[in-house]
N, C-alpha and C positions, 0 to 999 in steps of 0.2 A: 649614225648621227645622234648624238645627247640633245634630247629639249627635256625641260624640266620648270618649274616653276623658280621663280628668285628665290635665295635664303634671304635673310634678314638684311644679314651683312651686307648681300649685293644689291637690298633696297635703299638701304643707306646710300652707297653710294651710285645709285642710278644713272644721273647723267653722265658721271667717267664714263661708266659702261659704253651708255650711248654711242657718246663721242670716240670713245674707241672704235667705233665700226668702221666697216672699208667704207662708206660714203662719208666719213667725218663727223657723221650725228648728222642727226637734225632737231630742229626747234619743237616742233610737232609732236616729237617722240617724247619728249623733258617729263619727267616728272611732275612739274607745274602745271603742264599743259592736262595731266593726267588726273592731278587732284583739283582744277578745275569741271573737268569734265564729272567726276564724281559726283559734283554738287547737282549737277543737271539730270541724275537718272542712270548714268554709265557706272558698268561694275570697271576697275582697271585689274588687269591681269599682266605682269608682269614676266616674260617669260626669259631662260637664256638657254641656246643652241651653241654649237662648235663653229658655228659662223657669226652669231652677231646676237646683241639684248634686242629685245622684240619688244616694244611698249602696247599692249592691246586693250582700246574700250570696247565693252562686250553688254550687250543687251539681251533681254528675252523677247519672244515676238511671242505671243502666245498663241498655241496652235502649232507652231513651228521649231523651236528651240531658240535657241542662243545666233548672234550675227556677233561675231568678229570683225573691228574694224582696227585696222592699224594705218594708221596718217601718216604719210608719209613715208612709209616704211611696208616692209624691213628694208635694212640699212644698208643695202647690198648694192653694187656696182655693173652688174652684169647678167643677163638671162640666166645663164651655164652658171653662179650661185644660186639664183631662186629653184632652179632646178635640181640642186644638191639639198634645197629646205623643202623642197614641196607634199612630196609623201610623209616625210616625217613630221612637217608640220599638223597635216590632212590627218592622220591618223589621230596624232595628240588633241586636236580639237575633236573630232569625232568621240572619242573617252570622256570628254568635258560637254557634252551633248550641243555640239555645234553643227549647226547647218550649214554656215557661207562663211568664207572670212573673206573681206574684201580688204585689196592690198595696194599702193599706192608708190610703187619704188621711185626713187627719181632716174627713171632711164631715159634716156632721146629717143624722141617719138619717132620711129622710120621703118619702112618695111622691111626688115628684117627683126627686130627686135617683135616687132606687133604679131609677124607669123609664127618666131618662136614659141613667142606666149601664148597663143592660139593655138600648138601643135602640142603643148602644155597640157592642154584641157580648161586654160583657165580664157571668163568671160568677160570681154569687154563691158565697162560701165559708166554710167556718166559721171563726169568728174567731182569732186568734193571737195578740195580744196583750192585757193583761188589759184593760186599759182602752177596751174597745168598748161599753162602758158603764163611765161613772164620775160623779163628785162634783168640779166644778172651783170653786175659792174665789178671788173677785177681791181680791188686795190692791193693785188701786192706789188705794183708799182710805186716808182716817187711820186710825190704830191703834184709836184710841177706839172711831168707828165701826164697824171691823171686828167688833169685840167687840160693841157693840150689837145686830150683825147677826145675830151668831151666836143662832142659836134656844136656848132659856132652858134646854134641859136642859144644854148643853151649856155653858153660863157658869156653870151652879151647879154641875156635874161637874169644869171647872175650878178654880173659887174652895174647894169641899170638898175637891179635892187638896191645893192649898195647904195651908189650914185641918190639915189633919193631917199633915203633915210634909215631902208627899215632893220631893224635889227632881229638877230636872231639870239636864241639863248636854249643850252641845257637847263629844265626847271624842274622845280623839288617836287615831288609825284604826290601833293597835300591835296586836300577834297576841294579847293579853289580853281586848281590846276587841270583838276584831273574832271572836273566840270565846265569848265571852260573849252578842256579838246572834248570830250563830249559834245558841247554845244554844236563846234565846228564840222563834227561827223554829221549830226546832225541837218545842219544847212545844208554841207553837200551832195546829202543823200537825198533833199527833198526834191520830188517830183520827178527820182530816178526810179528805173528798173530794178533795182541793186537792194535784195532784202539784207538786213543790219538787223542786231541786237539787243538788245536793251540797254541802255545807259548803266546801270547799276551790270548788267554781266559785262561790259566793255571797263567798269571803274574796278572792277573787283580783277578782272582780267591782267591789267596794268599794274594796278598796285603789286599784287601776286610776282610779275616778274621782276620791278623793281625793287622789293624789298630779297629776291633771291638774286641779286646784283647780272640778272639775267636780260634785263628792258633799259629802256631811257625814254624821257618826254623830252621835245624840243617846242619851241613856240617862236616866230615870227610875229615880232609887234611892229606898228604904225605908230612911233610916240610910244605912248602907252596901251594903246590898245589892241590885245591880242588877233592876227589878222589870218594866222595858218599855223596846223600844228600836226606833229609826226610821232608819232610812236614805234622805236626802233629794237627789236631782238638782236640779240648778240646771244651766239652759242658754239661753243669753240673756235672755229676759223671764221664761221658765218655770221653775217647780220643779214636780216631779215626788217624790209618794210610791212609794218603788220596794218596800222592804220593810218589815217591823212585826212584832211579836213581842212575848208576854209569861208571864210564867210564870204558870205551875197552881199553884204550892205556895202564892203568898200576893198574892191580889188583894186591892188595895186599892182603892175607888172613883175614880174619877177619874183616876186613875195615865196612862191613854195620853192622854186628855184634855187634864192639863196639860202632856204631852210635846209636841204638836203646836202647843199655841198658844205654846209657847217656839220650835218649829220656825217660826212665821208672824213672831213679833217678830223672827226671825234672817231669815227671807226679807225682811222692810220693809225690813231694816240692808242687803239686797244688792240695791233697787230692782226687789224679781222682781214683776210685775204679777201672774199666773194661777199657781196653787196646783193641780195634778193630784193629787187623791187616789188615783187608781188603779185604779179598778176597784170595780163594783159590783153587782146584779144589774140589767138592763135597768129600765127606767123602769117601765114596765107591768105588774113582777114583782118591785119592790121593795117590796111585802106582803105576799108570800107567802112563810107560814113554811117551808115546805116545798123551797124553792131552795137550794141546798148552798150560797148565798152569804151567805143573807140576813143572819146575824151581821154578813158585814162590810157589809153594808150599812144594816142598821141605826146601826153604829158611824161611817162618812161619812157618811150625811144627817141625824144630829145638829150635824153642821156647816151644812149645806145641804141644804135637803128637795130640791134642783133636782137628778136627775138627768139626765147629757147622756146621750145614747145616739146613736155616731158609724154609719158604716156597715158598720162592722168589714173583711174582706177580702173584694176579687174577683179574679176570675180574668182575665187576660188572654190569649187562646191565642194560639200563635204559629204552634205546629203542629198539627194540627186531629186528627190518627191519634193519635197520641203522647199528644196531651191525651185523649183517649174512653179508654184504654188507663188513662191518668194517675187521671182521676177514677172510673171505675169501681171498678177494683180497684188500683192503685198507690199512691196516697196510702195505702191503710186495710193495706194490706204493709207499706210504710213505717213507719209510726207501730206497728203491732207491734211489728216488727222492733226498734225500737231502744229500745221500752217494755222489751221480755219480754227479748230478748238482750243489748241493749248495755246497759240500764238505764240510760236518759236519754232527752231529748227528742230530739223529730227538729228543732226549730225551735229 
């Protein structure tokens, strides 16, 4: 098995790479996503193998070495491939003085796949990105149909927006626009469970994908006045719902409703097949009121009652001391530490 670091050439062109992989790419892995990350403390390593481009941000823990994380990835479709990367991965990180890489495929969660990767040697972890359960919408279907599909509350939520006024719009990603969905994340995050951002890493965030013709804003007005707004990834076949937002002072029915299915007639126009809503609660616990999610997950499987539930993150040890050290009490330091001091994530 060849792993090796990128030449130049294949940083240039990175996300082909990506997108080249058996999973189609993911958004996560982009190089955007990676020289964001940079800005926040992340070294990005860039790796490529006989199976697929590996996007990895890498940190130092001190005392311990280096933690590889890869989001989303590797980009692999099946147990029987992670297990054609795993030693040769293990090793090459080991030479780079790494202790854990933790890794993130998009596989279906289900007992077989979880024993596999258990009989692997690798260790289940808590999840890190939002969408280790979500709501995914196929549009490589006609529009008509799509619509059809959609379960009735969510066409009459639709059609009732209309009906009363509100309009929706693609808007130009300027510092008016791009503070105003700010605002909206804002309201709806208040008095929730749900840690968020900072305004300035969510605006720098957006801009960064829009100016790589990679993102889109949408906004839902009342008249004039901005009332719900969506922030959509587009990467090869895939769009991804990244963020949403709307205000407390004047909900109208339907309003995000008819946001997203102008968001889907805008994915048909750019031939994206799969629709990632983002995040929802687990399959199994998407009935229950009582999950600090459930709101948003009642509001995605009015689209699709189908929730996926992937295997969210394991752990890969490299170093076996370092790792008992790591999951013990080092991560749960960690995530303090930059909760309570730095006021930010650690991922």
């Amino acid at each position: 098995m060849t792993i090796r670091f990128a030449s130049q050439q294949e940083k240039n062109n990175w996300n082909k790479l990506v997108i080249a992989n058996p999973d189609g790419g993911n958004i996560a892995q982009s190089i955007e996503l990676a020289n964001i990350k940079a800005k926040t403390g992340w070294k990005i390593r860039l790796i490529v193998t006989d199976l697929c481009a590996v996007t990895i941000h890498e940190r130092f823990i001190l005392g311990l070495g280096k933690i590889w994380y890869i989001p989303k990835g590797p980009g692999l479709n099946t147990v029987s491939e992670i297990k054609l990367l795993i030693e040769t991965l293990k090793e090459f990180a080991h030479k780079n003085g790494v202790f854990i890489i933790k890794i993130e495929p998009e596989l279906i969660k289900n007992d077989k796949n979880m024993t596999d990767l258990s009989n692997l040697g690798l260790m289940l972890s808590r999840p890190i990105q939002a969408n280790s359960s979500t709501v995914i919408l196929n549009l490589s279907k006609d529009i008509d149909e799509i619509m059809t599909d959609l379960p009735q509350k969510s066409r009459y939520a639709i059609n009732r927006a209309k009906r009363d006024g509100i309009i929706t719009k693609l808007v130009e990603p300027n510092d008016n626009n791009l503070q105003i969905m700010a605002n909206l994340i804002s309201q709806t995050m208040a008095n929730k469970s749900i840690t968020i951002r900072s305004a300035d890493y969510y605006k720098n965030f957006w801009k960064t994908f829009t100016d790589s013709d990679l993102g889109a804003l949408f906004l839902a007005y009342d008249k004039s006045s901005p009332i719900a707004g969506a922030f959509v990834l587009v990467y090869g076949g895939k769009a991804t719902y990244k963020d949403g937002g709307s205000t407390k002072d004047k909900t109208i029915y339907g309003a995000s409703h008819a946001l997203q299915w102008h968001i889907i007639e805008w994915l048909k126009s750019k031939d994206v097949k799969s629709y990632d809503l983002c995040g929802t609660p687990p399959a199994m616990e998407i009935d229950n009121k009582d999950h600090p999610h459930y709101g948003i997950g009642l509001f995605k499987t009015s689209f699709n009652k189908k929730v996926t539930d992937f295997i969210g993150a394991y752990d890969i040890i490299v170093r076996q001391p370092q790792y008992k050290v790591w999951n013990k009490i080092g991560e749960r330091i960690i995530y303090r530490l930059y909760s309570l001091v730095f006021k930010k994530m650690f991922y």
